[in-house]
C-alpha positions in Angstrom: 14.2 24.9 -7.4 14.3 27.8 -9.3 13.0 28.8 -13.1 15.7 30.7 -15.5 15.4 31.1 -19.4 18.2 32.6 -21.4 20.7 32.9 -18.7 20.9 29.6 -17.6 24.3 28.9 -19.8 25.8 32.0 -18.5 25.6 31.0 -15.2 26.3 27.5 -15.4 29.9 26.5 -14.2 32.7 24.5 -16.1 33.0 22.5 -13.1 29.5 21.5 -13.0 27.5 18.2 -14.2 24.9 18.6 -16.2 21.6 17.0 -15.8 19.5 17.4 -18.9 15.7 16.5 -18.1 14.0 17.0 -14.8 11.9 13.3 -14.7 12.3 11.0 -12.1 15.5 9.5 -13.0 17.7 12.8 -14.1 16.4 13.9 -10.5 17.5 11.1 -8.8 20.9 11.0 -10.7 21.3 14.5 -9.3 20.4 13.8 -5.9 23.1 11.1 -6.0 25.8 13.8 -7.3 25.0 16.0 -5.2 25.6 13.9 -1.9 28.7 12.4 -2.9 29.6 16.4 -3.0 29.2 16.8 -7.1 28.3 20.0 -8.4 25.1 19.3 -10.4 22.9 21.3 -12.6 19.3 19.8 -13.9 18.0 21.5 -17.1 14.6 21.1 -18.1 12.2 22.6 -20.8 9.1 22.1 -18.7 7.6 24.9 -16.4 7.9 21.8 -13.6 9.8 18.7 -12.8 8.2 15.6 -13.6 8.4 14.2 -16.6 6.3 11.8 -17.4 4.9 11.3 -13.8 3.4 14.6 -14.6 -0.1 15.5 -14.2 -2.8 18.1 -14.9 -4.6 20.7 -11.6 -8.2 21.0 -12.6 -10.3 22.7 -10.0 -8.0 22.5 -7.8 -7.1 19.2 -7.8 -4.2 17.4 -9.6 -5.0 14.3 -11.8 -1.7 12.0 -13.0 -1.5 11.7 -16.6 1.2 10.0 -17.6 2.5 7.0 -15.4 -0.3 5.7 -13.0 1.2 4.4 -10.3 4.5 3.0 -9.1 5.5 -0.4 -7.6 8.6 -1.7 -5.4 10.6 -4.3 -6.3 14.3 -3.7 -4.6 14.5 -2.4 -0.7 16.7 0.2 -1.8 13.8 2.0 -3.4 11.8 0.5 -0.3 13.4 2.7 1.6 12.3 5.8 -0.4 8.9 4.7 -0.6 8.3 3.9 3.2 10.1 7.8 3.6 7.4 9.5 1.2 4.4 7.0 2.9 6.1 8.4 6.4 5.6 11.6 5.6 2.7 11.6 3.6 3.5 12.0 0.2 2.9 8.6 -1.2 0.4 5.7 -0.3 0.0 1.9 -1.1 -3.2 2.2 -2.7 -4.4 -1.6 -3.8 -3.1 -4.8 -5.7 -6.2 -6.0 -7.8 -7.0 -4.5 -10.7 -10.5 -5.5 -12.8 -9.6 -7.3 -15.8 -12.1 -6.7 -19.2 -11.8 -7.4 -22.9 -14.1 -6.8 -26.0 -16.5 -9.1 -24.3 -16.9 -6.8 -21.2 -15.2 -7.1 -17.6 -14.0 -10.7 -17.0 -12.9 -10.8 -13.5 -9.6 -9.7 -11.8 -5.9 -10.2 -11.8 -3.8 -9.5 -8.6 -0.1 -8.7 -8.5 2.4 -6.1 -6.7 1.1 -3.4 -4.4 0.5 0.0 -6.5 1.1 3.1 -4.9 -0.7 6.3 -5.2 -0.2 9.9 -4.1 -2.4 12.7 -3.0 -0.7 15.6 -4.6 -0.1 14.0 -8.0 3.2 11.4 -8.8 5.0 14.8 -9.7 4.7 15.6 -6.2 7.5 12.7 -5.3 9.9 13.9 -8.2 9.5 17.7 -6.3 10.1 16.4 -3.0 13.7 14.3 -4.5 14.6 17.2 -6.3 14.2 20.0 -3.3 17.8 22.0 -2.4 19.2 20.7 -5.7 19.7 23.5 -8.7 17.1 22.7 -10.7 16.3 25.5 -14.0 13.0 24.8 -15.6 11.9 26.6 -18.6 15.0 25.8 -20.2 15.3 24.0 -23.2 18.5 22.6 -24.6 19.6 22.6 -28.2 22.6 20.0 -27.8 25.2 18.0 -26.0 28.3 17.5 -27.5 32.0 16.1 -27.4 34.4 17.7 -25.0 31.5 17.4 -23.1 29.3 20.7 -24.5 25.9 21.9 -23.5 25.0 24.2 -26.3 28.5 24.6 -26.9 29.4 25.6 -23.3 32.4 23.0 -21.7 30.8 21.1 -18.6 32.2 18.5 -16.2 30.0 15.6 -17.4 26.5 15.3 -19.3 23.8 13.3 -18.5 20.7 13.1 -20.3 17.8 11.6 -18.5 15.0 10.7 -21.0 13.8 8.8 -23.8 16.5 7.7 -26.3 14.7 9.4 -29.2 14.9 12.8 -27.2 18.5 12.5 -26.2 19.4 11.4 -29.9 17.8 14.9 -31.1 19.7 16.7 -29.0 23.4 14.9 -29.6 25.6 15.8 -31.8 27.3 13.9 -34.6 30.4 13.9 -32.7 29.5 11.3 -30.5 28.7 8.2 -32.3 29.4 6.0 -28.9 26.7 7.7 -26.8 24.4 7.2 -30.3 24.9 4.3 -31.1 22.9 2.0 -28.2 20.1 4.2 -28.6 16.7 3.1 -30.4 15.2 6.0 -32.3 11.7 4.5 -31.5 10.1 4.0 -28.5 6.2 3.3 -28.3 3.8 6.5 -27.9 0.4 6.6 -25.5 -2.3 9.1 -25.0 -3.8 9.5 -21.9 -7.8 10.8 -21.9 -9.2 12.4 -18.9 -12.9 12.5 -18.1 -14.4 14.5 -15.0 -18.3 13.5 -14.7 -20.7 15.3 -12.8 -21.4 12.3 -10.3 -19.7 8.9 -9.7 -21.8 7.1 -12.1 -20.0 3.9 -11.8 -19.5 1.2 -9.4 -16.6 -0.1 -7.3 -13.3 0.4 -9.5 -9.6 1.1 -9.0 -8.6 0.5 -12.0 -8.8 -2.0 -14.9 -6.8 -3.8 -17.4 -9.0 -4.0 -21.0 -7.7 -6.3 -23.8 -8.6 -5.8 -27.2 -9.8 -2.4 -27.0 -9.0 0.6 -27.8 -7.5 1.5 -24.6 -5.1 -0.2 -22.1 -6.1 0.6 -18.8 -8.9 2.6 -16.9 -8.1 4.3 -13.6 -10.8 5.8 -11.0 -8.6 8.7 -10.1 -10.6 9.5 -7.3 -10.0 6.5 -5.6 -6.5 6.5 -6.4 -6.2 10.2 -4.8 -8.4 9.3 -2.2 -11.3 11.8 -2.5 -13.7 10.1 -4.6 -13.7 12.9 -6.9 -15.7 11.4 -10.3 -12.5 11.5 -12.6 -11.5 9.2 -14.6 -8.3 8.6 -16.3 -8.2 6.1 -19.7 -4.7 5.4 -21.3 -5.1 4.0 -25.0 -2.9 1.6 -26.3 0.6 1.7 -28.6 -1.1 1.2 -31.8 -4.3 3.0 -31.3 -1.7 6.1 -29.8 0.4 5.9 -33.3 -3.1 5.5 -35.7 -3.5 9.4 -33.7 -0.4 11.0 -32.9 -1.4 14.1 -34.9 -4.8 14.2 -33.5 -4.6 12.7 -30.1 -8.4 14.4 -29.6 -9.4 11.8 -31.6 -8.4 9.4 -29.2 -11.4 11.0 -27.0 -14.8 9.7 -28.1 -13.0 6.2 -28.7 -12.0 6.3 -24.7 -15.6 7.7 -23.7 -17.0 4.8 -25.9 -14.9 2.5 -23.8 -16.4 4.0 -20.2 -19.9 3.9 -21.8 -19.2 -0.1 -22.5 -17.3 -1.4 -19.4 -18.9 0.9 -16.5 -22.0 1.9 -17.8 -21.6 5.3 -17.7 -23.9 7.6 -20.2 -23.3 11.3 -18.9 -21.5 13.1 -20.9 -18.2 14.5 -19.4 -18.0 17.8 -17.5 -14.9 18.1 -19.3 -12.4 16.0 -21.1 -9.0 16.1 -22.1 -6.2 14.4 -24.3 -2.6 14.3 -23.4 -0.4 12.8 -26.0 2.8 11.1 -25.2 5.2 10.6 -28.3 7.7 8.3 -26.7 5.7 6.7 -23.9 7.4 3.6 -23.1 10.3 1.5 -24.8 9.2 -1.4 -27.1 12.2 -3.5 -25.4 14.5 -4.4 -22.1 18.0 -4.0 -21.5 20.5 -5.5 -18.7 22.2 -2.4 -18.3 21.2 0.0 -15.9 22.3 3.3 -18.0 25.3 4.0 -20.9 28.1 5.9 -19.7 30.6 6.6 -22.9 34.5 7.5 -22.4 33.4 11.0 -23.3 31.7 11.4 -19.6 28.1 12.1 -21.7 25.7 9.7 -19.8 22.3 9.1 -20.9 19.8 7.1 -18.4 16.1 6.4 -17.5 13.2 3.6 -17.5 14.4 2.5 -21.2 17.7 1.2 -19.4 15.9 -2.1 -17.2 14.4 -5.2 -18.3 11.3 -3.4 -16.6 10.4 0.0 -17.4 8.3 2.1 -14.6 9.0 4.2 -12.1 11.3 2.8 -9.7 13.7 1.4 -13.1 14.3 5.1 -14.1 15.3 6.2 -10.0 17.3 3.1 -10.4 19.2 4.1 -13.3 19.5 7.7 -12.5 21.4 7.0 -9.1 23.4 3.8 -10.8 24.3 6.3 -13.0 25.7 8.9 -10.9 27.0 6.6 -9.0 29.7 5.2 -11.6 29.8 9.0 -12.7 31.2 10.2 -9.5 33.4 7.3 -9.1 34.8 8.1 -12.4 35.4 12.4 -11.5 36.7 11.3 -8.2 
């Protein structure tokens, strides 16, 4: 991958597909491109791919702060999964989750098989995105007919993100790509708390109903060192009540860790990540929107189940049709 800033458009080719948003699925997408022998561009603001399977290095260790963990539904993302576990990069890391409400911990609730990583969830977005031309630190203004990228002709746009980004960044003409798009997904804000000891009893994670928060991960389990981090993820509502402040969101998720672990130490330090367009507030059969104008747009928001493995999904669908189409 490399980083560019201003002369990314100069150097990008009319013969190329552009891939606006370096996340799991605009990586994906690209990595599909490029093997059926596309010429592909990603474009991303950030200084790294990831999206929101980012996380934070503190001390030397990463800490996911955005999605938690990914699950595997279909083989064909079996295959990818069993590839990273091959060679390291990704784990299955446990099934039962604790269960608590405003009452306290109730019990447990098993389901799929959540996988973890050592070097953060970005780690597996890095690792897809490796040999392809990927410019970070490059933020575009907008996608428009013909198809444009800041005004430049391209081969084909696709823009892998939330609908309410991609609808910032199209231009009024192309009503079609706009029109499926919701302009409001929900937000989340993600609190993490490193203690000076594990303070704190066995715990992977938990589920917590009628909180404050949604969900308490022990990250040092997840990553496998036992380091005493942990991870709280609020809810939609409590999110929106402090998009403006997501700081506030702190004592209300330390209050939460005092209640359903018992942990009274204050924090060695604590930080608040705030997501603006988290997750979608609804499902969709299709698997992406590709318009007549060969402007894409794709992600999580395009499955009747938004995570991780939805938004690889849609990106190589995507591509898939896309290529089909240039061909």
């Amino acid at each position: 991958m490399s980083a560019t800033c201003d002369d990314t458009a100069v150097s990008m080719s009319e013969d190329a597909v552009v891939v606006v948003g370096a996340g799991i699925s605009g990586v994906s997408c690209a990595r599909a491109l490029a093997d059926a022998g596309v010429q592909v561009v990603v474009l991303d603001r950030a200084r790294r791919a990831g999206g929101r399977m980012a996380c934070w290095t503190r001390e030397g260790r990463p800490v996911d702060i955005g999605a938690a963990y990914f699950t595997v539904r279909t083989e064909a993302f079996r295959d990818v999964a069993e590839t990273w576990a091959r060679r390291g990069l990704a784990r299955p890391w446990v099934d039962t989750f604790a269960v608590a409400d405003a009452a306290g911990v109730r019990g447990s609730t098993t389901g799929p098989v959540r996988w973890a990583t050592q070097g953060g969830l970005r780690s597996l977005v890095e690792d897809l995105a490796a040999g392809l031309d990927v410019r970070l630190e490059h933020e575009v203004q907008a996608v428009g007919a013909g198809p444009t990228v800041d005004g430049r002709p391209v081969r084909a746009v696709v823009m892998a993100m939330p609908d309410p980004q991609a609808l910032a960044l199209l231009r009024d003409d192309l009503p079609g790509v706009a029109a499926p798009l919701e302009s409001r997904w929900q937000p989340g804000v993600s609190v993490v708390a490193s203690y000076p000891q594990r303070a704190w009893g066995p715990l992977d994670a938990m589920f917590v109903h009628d909180s404050p928060v949604s969900l308490v991960v022990d990250d040092g389990r997840r990553r496998g060192d036992a380091a005493p981090v942990l991870v709280v993820h609020s809810t939609h509502q409590t999110a929106a009540e402090h998009l403006d402040d997501p700081d506030a969101v702190i004592p209300l998720a330390l209050a939460e860790i005092r209640r359903l672990l018992g942990v009274s130490a204050r924090p060695r330090w604590v930080q608040a990540k705030r997501w603006g367009s988290a997750t979608p507030p609804f499902v969709r059969a299709q698997r992406f929107h590709l318009g007549p104008e060969n402007v894409a747009v794709c992600g999580d928001g395009w499955s009747d189940r938004p995570r991780i493995e939805a938004a690889w999904t849609s990106g190589r669908d995507v591509a898939r049709e896309l290529a089909a189409r240039l061909r």
